[in-house]
N, C-alpha and C positions, 0 to 999 in steps of 0.2 A: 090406446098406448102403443107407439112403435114396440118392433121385437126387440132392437138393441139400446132401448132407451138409458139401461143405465151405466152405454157407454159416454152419453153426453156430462155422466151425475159428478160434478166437481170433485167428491169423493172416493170416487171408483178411478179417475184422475189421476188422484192423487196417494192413492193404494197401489195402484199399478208401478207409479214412483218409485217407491217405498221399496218393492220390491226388485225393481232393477237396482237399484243404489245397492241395496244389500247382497242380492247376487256379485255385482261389481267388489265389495269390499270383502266377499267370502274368498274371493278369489285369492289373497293375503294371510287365511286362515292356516295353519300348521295343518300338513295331507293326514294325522293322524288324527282331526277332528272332521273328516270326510266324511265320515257315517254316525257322528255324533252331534255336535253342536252346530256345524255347520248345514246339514241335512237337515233337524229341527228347524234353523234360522230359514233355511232355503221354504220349507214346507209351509210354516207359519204365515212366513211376511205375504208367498202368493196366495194363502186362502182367505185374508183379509179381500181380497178382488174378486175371488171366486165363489166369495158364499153374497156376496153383494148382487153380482151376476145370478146366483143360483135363485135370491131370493127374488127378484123382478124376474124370473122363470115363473113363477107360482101365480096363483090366482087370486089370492084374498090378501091384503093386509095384514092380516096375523100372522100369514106365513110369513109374506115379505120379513116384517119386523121379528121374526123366531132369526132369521139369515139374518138379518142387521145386528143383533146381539149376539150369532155366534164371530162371527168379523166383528166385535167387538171383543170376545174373548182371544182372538188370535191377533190380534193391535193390541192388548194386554200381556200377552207370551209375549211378542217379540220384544217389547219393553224389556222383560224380565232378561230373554236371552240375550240380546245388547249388554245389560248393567252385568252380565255374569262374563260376555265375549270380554267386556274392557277391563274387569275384578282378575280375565285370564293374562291378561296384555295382549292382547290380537287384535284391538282398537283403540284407536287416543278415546281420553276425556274429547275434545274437540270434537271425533267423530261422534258418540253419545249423545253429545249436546245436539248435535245434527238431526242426527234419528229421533230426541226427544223430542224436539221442535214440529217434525213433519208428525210425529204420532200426537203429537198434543189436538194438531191441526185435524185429524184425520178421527181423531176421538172428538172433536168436537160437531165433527160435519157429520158423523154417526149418529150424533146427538140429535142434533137437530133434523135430522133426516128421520131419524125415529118417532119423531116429534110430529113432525109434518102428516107418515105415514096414519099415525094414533088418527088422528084429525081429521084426514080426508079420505077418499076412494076414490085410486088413481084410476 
């Protein structure tokens, strides 16, 4: 397996995404959620890329897949911090439905990626 393989992984992609979008629309956040909700959203949305990466660092399969489900719990947070930014008014409905759509996508290619991992030895 190449070193940076799983910068080719449609899902690391697509995670990488996720978090520029969301940097870009933090940018809109009120400066007294700087070190609050905004920080959270900022931390989350880039560890979903980074435990992906961390996990094709590793050596075995079960590690890989331990880092595919914690980048599954942090594409879970940022779910949650989205529906609470837009419950704040610091995002439309619109943009929510945006972010659900690419994390629907993005939990499903985890899914399957996970899937894959179970099965074979890269």
């Amino acid at each position: 397996m190449e070193l940076f393989y799983y910068r080719r992984l449609d899902v690391y992609q697509n995670a990488k995404k996720l978090a520029i979008d969301i940097k870009e629309i933090l940018e809109g956040f009120p400066a007294g959620e700087r070190y609050a909700l905004t920080d959270q959203l900022r931390r989350a949305s880039t560890s979903i890329m980074f435990n992906i990466a961390e996990g094709f660092g590793r050596y075995t399969n079960k590690d890989r897949i331990r880092f595919i489900d914690i980048a599954n719990g942090s594409v879970m947070e940022v779910s949650s911090e989205l529906e609470l930014a837009e419950s704040f008014g610091y995002i439309t409905s619109e943009d929510l439905k945006k972010f659900d759509d690419m994390i629907l996508v993005i939990v499903r290619q985890l899914a399957k990626l996970r899937s894959t991992l179970q099965s074979t030895e890269l």
